[in-house]
C-alpha positions in Angstrom: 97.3 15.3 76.0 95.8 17.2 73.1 96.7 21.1 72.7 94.8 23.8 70.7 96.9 27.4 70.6 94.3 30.1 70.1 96.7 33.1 69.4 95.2 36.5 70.0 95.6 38.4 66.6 92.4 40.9 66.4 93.5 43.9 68.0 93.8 47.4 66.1 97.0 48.5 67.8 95.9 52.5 68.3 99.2 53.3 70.4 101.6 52.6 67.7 99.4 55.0 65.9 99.9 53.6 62.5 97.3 51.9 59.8 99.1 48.7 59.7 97.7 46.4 62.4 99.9 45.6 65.0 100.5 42.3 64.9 102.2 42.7 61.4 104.8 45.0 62.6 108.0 43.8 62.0 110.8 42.7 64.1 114.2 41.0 63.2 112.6 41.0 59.9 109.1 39.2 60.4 106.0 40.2 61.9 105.5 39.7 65.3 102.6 37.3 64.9 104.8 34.9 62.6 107.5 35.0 65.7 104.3 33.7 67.9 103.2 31.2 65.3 106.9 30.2 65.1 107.1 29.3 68.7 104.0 27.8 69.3 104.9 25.7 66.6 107.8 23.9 68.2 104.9 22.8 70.6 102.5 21.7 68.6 101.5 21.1 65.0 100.7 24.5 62.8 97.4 22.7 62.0 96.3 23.0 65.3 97.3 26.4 65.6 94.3 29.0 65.7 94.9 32.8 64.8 91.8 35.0 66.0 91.9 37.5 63.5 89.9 40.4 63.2 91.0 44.1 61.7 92.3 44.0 58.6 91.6 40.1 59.1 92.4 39.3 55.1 95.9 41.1 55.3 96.0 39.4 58.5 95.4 35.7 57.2 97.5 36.6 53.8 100.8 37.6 55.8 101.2 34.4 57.6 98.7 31.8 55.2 102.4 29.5 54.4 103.0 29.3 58.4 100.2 26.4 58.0 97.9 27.9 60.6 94.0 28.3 60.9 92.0 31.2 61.4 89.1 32.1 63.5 87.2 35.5 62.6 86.6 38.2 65.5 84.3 40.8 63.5 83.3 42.5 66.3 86.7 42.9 68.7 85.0 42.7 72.3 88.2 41.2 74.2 89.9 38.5 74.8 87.2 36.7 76.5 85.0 37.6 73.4 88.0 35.9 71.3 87.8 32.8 72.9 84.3 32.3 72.7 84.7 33.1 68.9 86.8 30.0 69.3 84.9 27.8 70.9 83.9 25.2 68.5 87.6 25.5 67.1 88.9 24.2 70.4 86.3 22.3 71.7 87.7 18.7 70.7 91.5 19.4 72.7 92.1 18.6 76.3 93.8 21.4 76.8 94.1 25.1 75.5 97.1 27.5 75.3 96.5 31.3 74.1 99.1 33.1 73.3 99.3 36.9 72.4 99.8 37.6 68.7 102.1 40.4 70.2 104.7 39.3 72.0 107.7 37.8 69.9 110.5 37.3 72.0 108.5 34.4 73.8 110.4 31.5 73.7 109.1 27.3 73.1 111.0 26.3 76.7 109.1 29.2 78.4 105.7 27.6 77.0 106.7 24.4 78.1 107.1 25.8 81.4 103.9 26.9 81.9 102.4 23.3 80.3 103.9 21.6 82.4 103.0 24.0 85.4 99.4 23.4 84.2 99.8 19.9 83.9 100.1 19.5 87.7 96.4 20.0 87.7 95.2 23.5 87.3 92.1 24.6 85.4 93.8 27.6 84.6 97.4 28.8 84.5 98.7 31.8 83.7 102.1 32.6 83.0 103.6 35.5 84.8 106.7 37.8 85.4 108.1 40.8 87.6 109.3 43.7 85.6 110.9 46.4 87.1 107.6 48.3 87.1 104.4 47.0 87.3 102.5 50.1 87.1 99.7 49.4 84.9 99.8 45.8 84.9 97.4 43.3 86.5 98.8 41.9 89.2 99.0 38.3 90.9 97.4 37.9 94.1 98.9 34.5 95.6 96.9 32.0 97.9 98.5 31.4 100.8 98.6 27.6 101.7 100.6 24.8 101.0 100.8 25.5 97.0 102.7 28.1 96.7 101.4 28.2 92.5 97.8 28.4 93.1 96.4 32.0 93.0 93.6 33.6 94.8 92.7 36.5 91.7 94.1 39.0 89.4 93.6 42.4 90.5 94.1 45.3 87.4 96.0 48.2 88.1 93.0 50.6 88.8 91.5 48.2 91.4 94.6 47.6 93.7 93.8 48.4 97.1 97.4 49.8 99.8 98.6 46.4 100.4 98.8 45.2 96.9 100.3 48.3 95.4 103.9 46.6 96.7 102.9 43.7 94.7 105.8 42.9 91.1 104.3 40.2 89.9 102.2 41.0 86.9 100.0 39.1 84.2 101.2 38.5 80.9 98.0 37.6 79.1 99.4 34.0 78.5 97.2 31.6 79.6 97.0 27.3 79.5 93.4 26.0 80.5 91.8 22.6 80.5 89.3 22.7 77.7 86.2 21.4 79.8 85.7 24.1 82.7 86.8 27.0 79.8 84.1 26.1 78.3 82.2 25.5 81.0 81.9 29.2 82.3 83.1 30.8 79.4 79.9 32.5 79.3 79.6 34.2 82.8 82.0 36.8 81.4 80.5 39.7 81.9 81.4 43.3 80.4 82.4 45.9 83.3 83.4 48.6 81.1 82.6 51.5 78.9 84.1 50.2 76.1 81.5 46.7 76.4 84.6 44.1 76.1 84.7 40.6 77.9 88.0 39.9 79.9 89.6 36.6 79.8 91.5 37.5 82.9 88.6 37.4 85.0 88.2 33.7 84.0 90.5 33.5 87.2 88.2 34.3 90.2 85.3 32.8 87.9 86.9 29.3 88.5 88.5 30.1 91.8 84.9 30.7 93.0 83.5 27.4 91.7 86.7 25.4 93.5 89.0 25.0 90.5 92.3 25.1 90.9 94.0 28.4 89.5 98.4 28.3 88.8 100.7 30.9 88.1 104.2 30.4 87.3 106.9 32.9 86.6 108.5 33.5 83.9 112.1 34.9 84.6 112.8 37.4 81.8 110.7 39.7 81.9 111.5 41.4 78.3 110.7 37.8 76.8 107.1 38.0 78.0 106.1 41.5 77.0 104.8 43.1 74.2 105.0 46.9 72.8 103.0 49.3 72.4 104.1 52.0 70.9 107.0 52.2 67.7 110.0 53.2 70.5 109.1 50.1 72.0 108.8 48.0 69.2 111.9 49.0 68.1 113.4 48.3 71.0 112.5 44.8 70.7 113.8 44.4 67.1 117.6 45.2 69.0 116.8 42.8 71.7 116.1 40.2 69.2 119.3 40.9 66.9 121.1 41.0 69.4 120.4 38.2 70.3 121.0 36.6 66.7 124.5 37.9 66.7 125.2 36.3 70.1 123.9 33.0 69.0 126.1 33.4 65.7 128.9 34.5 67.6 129.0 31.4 70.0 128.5 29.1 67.1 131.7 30.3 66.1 131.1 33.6 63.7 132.9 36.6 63.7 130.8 39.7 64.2 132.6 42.9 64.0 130.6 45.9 65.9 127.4 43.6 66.1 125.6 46.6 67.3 126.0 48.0 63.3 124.9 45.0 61.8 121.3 44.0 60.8 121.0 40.1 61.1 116.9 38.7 60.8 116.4 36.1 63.2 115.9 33.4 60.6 119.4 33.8 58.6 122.5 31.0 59.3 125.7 31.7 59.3 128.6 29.0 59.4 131.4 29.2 61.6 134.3 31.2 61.0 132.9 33.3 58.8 133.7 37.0 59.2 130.9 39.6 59.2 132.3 43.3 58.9 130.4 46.3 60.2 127.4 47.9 58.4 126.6 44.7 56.9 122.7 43.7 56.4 121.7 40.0 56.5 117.5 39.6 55.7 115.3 37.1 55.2 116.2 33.8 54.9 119.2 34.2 54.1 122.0 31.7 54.9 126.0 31.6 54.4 128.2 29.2 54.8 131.8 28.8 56.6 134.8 30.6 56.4 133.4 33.1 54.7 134.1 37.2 54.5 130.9 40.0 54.0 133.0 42.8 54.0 131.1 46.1 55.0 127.9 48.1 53.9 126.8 44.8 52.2 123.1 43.9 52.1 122.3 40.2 51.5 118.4 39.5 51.4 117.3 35.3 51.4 120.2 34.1 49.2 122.6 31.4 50.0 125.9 31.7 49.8 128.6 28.9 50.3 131.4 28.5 52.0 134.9 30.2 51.1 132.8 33.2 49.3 134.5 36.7 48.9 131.7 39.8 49.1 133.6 43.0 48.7 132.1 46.0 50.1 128.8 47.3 49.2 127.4 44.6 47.2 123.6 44.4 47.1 122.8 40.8 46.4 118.8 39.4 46.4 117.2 36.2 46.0 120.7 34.7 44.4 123.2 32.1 44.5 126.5 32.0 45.6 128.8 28.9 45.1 131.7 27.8 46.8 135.1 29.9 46.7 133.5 32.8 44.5 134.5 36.5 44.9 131.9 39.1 44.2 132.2 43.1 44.4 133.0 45.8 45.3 129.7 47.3 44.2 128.3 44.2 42.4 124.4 43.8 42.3 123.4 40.3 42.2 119.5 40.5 40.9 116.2 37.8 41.9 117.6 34.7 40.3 121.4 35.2 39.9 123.4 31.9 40.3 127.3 32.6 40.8 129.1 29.5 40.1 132.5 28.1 42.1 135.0 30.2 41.5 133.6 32.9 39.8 133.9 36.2 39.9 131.8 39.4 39.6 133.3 42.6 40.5 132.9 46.3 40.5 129.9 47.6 39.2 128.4 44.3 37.7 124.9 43.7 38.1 123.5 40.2 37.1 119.4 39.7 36.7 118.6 35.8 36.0 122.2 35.3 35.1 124.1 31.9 35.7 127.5 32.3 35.4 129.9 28.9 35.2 133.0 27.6 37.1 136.0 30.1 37.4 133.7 32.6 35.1 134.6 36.2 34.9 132.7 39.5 34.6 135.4 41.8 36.5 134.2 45.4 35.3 131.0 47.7 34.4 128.9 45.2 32.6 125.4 44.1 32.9 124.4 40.4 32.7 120.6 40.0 32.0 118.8 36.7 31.4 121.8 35.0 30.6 123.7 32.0 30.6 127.8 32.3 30.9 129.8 28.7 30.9 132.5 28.2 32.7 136.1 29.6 32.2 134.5 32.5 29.9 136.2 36.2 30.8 133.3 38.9 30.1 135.4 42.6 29.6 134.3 45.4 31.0 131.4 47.4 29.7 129.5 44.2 28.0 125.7 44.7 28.0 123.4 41.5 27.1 120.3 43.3 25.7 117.8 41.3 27.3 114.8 43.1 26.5 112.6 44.1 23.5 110.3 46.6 25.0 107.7 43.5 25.2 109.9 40.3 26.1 112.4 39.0 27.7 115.3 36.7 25.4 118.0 34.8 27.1 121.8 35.1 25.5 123.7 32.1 26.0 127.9 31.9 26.4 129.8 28.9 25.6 132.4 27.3 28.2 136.3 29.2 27.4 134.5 32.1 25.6 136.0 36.0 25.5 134.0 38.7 25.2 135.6 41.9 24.6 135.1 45.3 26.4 132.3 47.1 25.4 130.5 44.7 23.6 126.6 44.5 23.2 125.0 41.2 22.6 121.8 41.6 21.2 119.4 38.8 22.8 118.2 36.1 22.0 121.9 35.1 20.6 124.6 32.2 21.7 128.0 32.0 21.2 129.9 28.9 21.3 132.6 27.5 23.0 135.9 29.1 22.9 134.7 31.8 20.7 135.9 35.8 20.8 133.9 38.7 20.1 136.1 41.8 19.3 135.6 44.8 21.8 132.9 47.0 20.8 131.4 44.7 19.1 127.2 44.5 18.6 126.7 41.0 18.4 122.7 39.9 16.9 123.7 36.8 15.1 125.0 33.3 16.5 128.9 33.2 16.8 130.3 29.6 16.0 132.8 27.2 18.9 135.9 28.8 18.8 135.2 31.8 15.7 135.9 35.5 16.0 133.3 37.4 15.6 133.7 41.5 14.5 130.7 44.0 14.6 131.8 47.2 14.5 132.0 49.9 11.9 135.4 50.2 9.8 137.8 52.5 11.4 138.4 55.8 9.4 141.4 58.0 10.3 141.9 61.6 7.9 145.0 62.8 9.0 145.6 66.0 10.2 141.6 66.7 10.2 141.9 68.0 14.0 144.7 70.8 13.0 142.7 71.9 9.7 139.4 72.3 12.0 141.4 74.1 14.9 143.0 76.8 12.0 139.6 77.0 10.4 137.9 77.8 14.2 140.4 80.6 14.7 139.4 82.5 11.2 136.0 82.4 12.1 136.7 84.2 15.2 
């Protein structure tokens, strides 16, 4: 059977009273609409996914253009009913149409395939329903009675309930599957019933019932999976639903997660078993870290990949790097875009690397800033070493040989190398290339006049 997903993404959002539209509001790091797109696309290819953008529709389209998706444009936003028939020549080749809400990202694939293969039984429509704990303000389902027990007589919204169906839970979600032809079919005898001149794809339901077509519903059982926010308390709700959920899934894979409820895990990072994650520790993006691992507290790791047997001290701030196996970094380290941290290595206390590849068993313990450099492996970098990276126009790379020592306090002037083996005296400024295995000096020649500081102090005292 072929599948279009028309996901609803036009709406403005007003009641989280914010300029940013809605459905790029983040949770467990992502917007909500790429957490749709994410799950419709375990169901069917991203190519025939089809996002029915409308306000800010470019900022829309940019945020999730690398999800593979297509777009259908909803200038005028007149409903969901409206948004469909926006769609129509979009999804006019499938079988079979699923729309989604561009709002609710905790809906999960094996829910959707529920409600397929609900609607697969036969239905010209099925929606996908739930009973929270209260309905009020929700549309709710009005069952047939009869044999099938899924088939529905209508969806009655809040304002419209008469006594008797004020007791009914079960509520619309706005998730709907539909066979493509009788969509179509009386797509157009929508009609617009309020102020505000919008068409309602809900009342597609007693549309079809009326013409003899078969109308499901099928419950989903959480309800927090199948609803949406509206407002930023709610939303952020959701973001601790969902990472919670992350650490539980981590945790039964086999990580440690000390005071889960302190830690900040997006829903796309991977973490190996028996790895230990401390309190207060931040895990973004697309980040992923390997096993047997320890992130020790306060530590924010945004999409990097560390390996296994990797040592991060306490607040390290590490971004768009490169960890390898059995390296130790921190306390305090910053690890800059493009940092690659080689086995064994170590950067510790207040190091920051930017576009820096250090070696095998390399060193930079202490103070020191590594910039657009290359350190080989076995080389010890003392504290205080500075590579100056940057003219005031370009950027020049300084390049360290395998075995190297560079001394405390040393500036290297880039572009420079030094060669294998070689030592730079501490304090040394460094602007030429230093041979394999040479000392190299630059520093001023040390001048001592003594007893210069007892002839000042006895001068001082006269003046006084």
């Amino acid at each position: 059977m072929s599948l279009a997903v028309v996901i609803m993404a036009a709406g403005k959002g007003t009641r989280l009273k914010s300029r940013r539209p809605k459905v790029l509001h983040e949770i467990g790091g992502k917007p909500l609409l790429a957490h749709v797109i994410a799950a419709a696309s375990k169901i069917v290819a991203p190519a025939d996914i089809y996002v029915v953008v409308g306000h800010q529709a470019e900022r829309v389209e940019a945020a999730v253009a690398d999800m593979g998706v297509k777009f259908v444009l909803q200038a005028e936003q007149l409903g969901t009913g409206h948004a469909i028939q926006c769609a129509r020549e979009a999804i006019a080749g499938f079988e079979d149409v699923l729309v989604l809400s561009g709002d609710v990202p905790l809906l999960r694939p094996e829910t959707i395939e529920l409600l397929l293969a609900c609607h697969h039984l036969g239905s010209a429509m099925t929606i996908l329903t739930t009973v929270p704990e209260n309905p009020f303000g929700y549309g709710r389902i009005v069952r047939r009675e009869g044999e099938n027990a899924l088939e529905i007589e209508a969806i009655v919204e809040q304002k419209s309930l008469n006594r008797e169906q004020l007791g009914i839970g079960e509520i619309n979600t706005g998730i709907y599957a539909f066979q493509t032809p009788p969509l179509l079919a009386h797509l157009d005898e929508l009609v617009s019933n309020d102020s505000n001149g919008e068409y309602y794809l809900t009342d597609l339901a007693q549309i079809l019932v009326r013409y003899g077509q078969p109308v499901a519903a099928v419950e989903a059982q959480d309800a927090g999976e199948v609803l949406g926010a509206n407002t930023i308390p709610e939303l952020v709700a959701l973001d601790a639903t969902l990472r919670a959920g992350t650490a539980q899934r981590l945790m039964l894979d086999g990580v440690t997660i000390f005071r889960p409820e302190t830690s900040v895990i997006d829903a796309d990072v991977e973490v190996g078993p028996d790895t230990v994650i401390e309190p207060f520790v931040q895990l973004l993006g697309r980040t992923s870290i390997g096993s047997d691992c320890l992130i020790r507290s306060g530590t924010v790791i945004e999409n990097s990949r560390v390996a296994d047997n990797v040592l991060v001290r306490q607040s390290c701030v590490i971004t768009d790097s490169v960890i390898e196996c059995g390296a130790k970094i921190g306390p305090f380290a910053h690890l800059r875009p493009g940092s690659e941290i080689g086995e064994e290595a170590h950067v510790g206390n207040f190091v920051e690397t930017k576009k820096a590849k250090l070696g095998k068993g390399a060193k930079a313990n202490h103070l020191t800033y590594l910039g657009d450099a290359v350190v080989g492996a076995g080389s010890n970098i003392g504290a205080g070493v500075i590579t100056c990276n940057y003219d005031g126009v370009n950027k020049h790379t300084t390049v360290i040989g395998e075995g190297a020592f560079v001394g405390s306090d040393s500036t290297l002037v880039a572009p420079v190398s030094i060669g294998d083996g070689a030592y730079i005296g501490a304090g040394s400024c460094i602007t030429r290339e230093v041979p394999a295995d040479a000392l190299a000096i630059g520093r001023s020649r040390q001048v001592t006049k003594e007893g210069w500081a007892a002839a000042r102090r006895t001068r001082q005292k006269r003046e006084c």
